[in-house]
N, C-alpha and C positions, 0 to 999 in steps of 0.2 A: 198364553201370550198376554202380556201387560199390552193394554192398550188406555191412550186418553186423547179424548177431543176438544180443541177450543173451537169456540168458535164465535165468530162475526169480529172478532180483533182488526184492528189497524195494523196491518205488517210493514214495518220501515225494514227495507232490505236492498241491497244493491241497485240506488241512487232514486227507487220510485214508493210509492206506498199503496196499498192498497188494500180494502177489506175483504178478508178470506179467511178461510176454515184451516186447520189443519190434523190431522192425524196422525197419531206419535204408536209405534208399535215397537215395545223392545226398546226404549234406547234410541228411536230413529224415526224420523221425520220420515212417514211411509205415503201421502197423499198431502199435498197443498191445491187446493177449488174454492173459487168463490161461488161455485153453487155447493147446496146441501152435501153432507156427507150423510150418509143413511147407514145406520149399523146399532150391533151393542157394544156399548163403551164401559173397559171398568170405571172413568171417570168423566165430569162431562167438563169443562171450565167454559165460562158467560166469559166473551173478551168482547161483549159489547160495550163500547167509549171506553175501549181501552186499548195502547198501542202495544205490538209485541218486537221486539228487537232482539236479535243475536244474544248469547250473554257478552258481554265483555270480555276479553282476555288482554292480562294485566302483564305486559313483559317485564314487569319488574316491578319486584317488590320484597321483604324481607321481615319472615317472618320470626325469626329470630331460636330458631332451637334446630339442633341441640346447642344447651350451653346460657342462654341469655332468655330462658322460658318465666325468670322476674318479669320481663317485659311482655312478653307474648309466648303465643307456640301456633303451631301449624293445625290444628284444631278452634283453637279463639278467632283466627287470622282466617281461617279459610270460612268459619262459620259470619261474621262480620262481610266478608267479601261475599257472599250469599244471599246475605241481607241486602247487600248492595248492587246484587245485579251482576255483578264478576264470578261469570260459571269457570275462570281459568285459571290459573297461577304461574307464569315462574319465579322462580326464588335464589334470588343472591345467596354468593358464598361466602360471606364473610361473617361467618357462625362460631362460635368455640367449640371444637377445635374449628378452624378455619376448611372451607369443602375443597381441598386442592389433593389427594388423594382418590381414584377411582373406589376404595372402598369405602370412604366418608362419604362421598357422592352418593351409595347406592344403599349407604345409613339412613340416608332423608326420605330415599326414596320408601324404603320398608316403614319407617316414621307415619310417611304419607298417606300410605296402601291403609292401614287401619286407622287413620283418623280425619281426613281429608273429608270436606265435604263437597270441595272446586275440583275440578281435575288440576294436574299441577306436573311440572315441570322442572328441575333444578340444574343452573349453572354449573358447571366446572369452572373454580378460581385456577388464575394465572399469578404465579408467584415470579420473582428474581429467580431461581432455581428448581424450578417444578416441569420444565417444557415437556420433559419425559413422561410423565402421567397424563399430561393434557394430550398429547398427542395419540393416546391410547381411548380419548372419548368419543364414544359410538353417536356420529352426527344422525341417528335413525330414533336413538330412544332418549338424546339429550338435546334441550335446548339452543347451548352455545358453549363459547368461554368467554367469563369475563375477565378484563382486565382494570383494575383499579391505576389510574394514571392519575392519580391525585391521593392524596392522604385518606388513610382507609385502617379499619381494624388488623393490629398484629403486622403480620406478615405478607399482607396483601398489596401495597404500595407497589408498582414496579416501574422503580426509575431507572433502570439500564437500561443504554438506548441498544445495545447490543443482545441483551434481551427480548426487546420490542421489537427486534428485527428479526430473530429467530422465530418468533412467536408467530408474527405476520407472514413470514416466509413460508413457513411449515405447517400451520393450523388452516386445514382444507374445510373446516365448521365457520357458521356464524359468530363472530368475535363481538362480542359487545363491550363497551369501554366511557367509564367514568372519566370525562377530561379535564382536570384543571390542574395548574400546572403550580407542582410542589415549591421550587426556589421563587416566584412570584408568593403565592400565599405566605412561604414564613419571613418572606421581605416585607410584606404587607403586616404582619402580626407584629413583627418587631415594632415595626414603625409606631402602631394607633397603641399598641401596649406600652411603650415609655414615653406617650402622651398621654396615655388616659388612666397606665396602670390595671390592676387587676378587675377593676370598677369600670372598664372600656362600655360603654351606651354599645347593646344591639343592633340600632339602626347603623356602626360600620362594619357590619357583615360582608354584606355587598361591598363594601370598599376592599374589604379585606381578601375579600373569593370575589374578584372583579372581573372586569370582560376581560382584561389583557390578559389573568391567569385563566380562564375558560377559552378564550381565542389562541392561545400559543399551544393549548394541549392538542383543542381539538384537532386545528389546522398539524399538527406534528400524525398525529392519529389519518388524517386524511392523504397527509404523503406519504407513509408508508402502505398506508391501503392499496394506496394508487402505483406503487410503486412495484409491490406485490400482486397486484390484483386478489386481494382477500375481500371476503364480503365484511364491510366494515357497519356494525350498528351504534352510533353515538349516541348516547344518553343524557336525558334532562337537559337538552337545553335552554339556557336560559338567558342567553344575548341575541340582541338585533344583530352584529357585527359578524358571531359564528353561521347564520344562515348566507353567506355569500359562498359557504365551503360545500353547500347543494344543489343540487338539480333539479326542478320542477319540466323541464321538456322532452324526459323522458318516462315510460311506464314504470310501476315499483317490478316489475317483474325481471324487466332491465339493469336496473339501479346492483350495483354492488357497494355503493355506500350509501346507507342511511338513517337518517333521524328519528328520535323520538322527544316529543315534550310531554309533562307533567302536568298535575293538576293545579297544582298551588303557585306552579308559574303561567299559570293564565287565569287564577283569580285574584293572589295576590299584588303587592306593588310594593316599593321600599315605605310609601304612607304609611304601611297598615303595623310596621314593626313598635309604634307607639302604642297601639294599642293591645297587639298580640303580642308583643315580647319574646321570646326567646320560644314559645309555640310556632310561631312560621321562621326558626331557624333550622334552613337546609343547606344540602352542600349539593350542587353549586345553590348560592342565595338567591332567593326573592330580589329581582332587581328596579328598576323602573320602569312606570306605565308605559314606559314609546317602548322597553323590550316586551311586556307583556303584551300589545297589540301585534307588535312585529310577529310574534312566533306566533297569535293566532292568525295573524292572514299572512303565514309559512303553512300552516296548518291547511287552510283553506285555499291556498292559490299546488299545496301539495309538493312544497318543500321541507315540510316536515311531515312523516308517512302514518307515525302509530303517537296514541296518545296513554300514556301507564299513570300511574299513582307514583312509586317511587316510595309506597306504605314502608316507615321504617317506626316503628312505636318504642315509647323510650318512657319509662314511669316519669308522673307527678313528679317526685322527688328532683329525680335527675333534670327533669327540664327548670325547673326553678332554681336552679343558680344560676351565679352571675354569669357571664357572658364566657367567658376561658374555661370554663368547669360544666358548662351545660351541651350536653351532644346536640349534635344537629341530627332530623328526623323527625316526625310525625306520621298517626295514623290516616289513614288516607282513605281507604277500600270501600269501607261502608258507607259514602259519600260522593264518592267519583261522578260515577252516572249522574246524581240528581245537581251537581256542582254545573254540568255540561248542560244538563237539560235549563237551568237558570241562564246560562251564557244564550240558550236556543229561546228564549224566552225575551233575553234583552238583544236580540238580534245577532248577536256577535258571532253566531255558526247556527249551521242548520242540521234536523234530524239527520236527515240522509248523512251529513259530512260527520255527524258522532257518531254514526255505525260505522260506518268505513275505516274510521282511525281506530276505532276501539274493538273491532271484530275481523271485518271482512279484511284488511291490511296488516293487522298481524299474525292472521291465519298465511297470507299469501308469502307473507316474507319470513317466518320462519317454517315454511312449507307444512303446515300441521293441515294431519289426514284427516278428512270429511268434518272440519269442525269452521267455526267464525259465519257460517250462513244461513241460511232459507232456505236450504233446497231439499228435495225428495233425494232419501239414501242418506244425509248428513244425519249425526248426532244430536241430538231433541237439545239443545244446550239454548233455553229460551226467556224471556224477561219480559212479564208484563208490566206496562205503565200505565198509572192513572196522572194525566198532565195537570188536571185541577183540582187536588188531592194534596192539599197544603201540610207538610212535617217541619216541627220547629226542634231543634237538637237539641238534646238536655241529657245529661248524665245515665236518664231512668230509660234512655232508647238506646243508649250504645251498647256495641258487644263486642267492642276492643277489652284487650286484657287490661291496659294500661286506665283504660274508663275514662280520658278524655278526647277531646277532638277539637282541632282550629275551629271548628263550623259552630261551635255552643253557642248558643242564642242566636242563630240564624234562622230563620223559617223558609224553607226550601219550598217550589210551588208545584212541586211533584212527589210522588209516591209510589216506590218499589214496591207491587202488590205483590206477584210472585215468579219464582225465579227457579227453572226448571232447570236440571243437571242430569243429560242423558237416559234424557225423557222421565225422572225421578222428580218429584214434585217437591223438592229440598226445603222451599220457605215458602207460606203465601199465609200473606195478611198476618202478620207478625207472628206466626210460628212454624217452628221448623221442623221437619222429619227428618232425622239421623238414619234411617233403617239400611239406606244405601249410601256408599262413599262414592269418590268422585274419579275416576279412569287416571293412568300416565299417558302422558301426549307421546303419539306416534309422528314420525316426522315421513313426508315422502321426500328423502335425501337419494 
């Protein structure tokens, strides 16, 4: 029996904190006491003045293979997320070949099983003509399905509304959905493109991916949910105007439609496009500081339930064109956590409230088994923090494939010491053990 004990850590866990021991055997959190634990341990970990938290589990993110492993692979991406504190992954379908097949799907997954350092998770893509495979996806060892309702790689776009209807009607799984609404965006592109030409300024992004194109999808997305009673999950968002489309007076356990926001739309703002340039261009965009307050106190008041990365890595090269020619995306993962922990620093959310969004609520709302907690019997999936333990980003600490990151020259006032993965001691203190990989999420469906 593998066994390791920390002890005297600060555990932020379901809304209280407290300094306690814990005992990991196997894989699993086997004794949590704030008195002594008395034994022989194969390991011992000092988590004195140091906080331990859930790992994070990222519903979204994309790591980009098979097919676009220039950019990244599920190996880089999940080793990066590790270093970050993100014991979990799921992973968008919109890969080359595109994952709208059941045996594309179950490609990633054998991908995962040997290289995976997070445990991890992969979408089923919803296409115009794929309902038939989707419907064949086992909601016990899969995720969700996604659906791209806004411009997306290849094949993935799906603008039939009779589509969307069949999809929602008939997909008894968690449907998760990109919303911004297509005939908006290439109305907006026309327009600022034979003003500005192929030379269009970054900073109208957000004009271009604006609230009315993210308000018309989302809301389209919420009446059919409603109309269906599908469990509806909306993605990234990124307007004040789309949080009127949720509920905050009822429990997530209740909730059939719900939210998720992102990292970079609660630190960024349309300001910062001067500076970062086509690095913080996402889809939906960075918009303005009254929507990046808004969705953190949606966040906090718990109309918005889980909080993801939305890690989409895209080379150097590629992000340095002009504005029509550079993807939208950035790497995200290896950053997340201490991004939030800055925000819990400048007051703007608290410990308690970024474990919640980051572990304990996306555990509960894609029903995943014994993982997102604290508890005796759950999966050791753990993250020590040192909160005064100042990291400044610089090329020579990343471990994205792509080698950069929105955060360079930031000095973060926290430090991912180490980051345990099913009681496997993955990364501590800047280095990693590969020896074990990372589990596929079980769902209790």
């Amino acid at each position: 029996m593998n066994s390791t004990l920390i002890k005297n850590a600060t555990i932020v866990n379901e809304g209280k904190q407290k300094k306690a021991n814990i005992l990991i055997e196997n894989a699993i959190i086997s004794k949590i006491s704030t008195e002594e634990i008395i034994g022989n341990f194969d390991q011992t970990i000092n988590g004195e003045n140091l906080h331990l938290i859930p790992g994070m589990i990222d519903d979204q993110v994309h790591f980009r293979e098979p097919g676009l492993t220039n950019k990244a692979t599920i190996y880089t991406e999940s080793k990066a997320a590790v270093a970050g504190g993100i014991t979990t992954f799921m992973e968008m379908p919109n890969t080359v070949p595109n994952t709208i097949t059941q045996q594309l799907l179950e490609d990633k997954y054998t991908i995962a099983k040997n290289c995976s350092l997070a445990n991890y998770s992969f979408y089923m893509g919803a296409t115009n003509d794929n309902l038939e495979e989707v419907l064949k996806t086992d909601p016990k060892t899969v995720c969700g399905v996604k659906i791209f309702m806004g411009s997306s790689t290849g094949n993935m776009l799906v603008d039939r509304k009779s589509t969307l209807e069949n999809i929602f009607k008939n997909c008894n799984m968690l449907i998760a959905t990109h919303c911004e609404d297509e005939e908006t965006i290439v109305k907006n592109s026309a327009f600022y493109k034979n003003k500005y030409g192929d030379q269009l300024p970054i900073k109208y992004h957000p004009k271009i991916r604006n609230e009315e194109a993210c308000y018309k999808s989302s809301s389209m997305a919420v009446e059919l949910a409603t109309k269906h009673n599908t469990k509806l999950h909306i993605l990234h968002i990124s307007t004040a105007k789309e949080l009127a489309l949720f509920n905050n007076n009822i429990p997530l356990s209740q909730k059939r439609i719900t939210a998720e926001a992102c990292i970079h739309h609660l630190w960024f703002n349309e300001d910062d496009y001067d500076k970062k340039g086509t690095y913080i261009k996402w889809n939906p965009a960075v918009k303005t500081e009254f929507d990046r307050l808004a969705i953190l106190k949606a966040i906090n008041d718990n109309k918005i339930d889980v909080i993801a990365t939305d890690h989409a890595p895209h080379t150097i090269d590629e992000k340095n064109n002009a504005y029509f020619n550079a993807p939208s995306g950035g790497p995200m993962v290896q950053h997340a956590i201490l991004a939030l922990l800055d925000l819990y620093k400048r007051g703007e959310i608290s410990m308690e409230k970024i474990v919640e969004k980051t572990s304990h609520a996306v555990a509960d709302l894609y029903q995943i088994n014994k993982r997102g907690y604290i508890r005796e019997g759950y999966f050791a999936d753990l993250v020590l923090i040192d909160l005064n333990d100042k990291q400044k980003v610089s090329k020579d600490n990343l471990h994205y494939k792509c080698n950069w990151s929105p955060f360079e020259g930031h000095e973060f006032k926290s430090r991912i010491k180490c980051t345990m993965v099913n009681g496997h001691l993955a990364y501590c203190n800047g280095a990693f053990n590969e020896k074990e990989k990372g589990k596929r999420l079980i769902f209790n469906r």
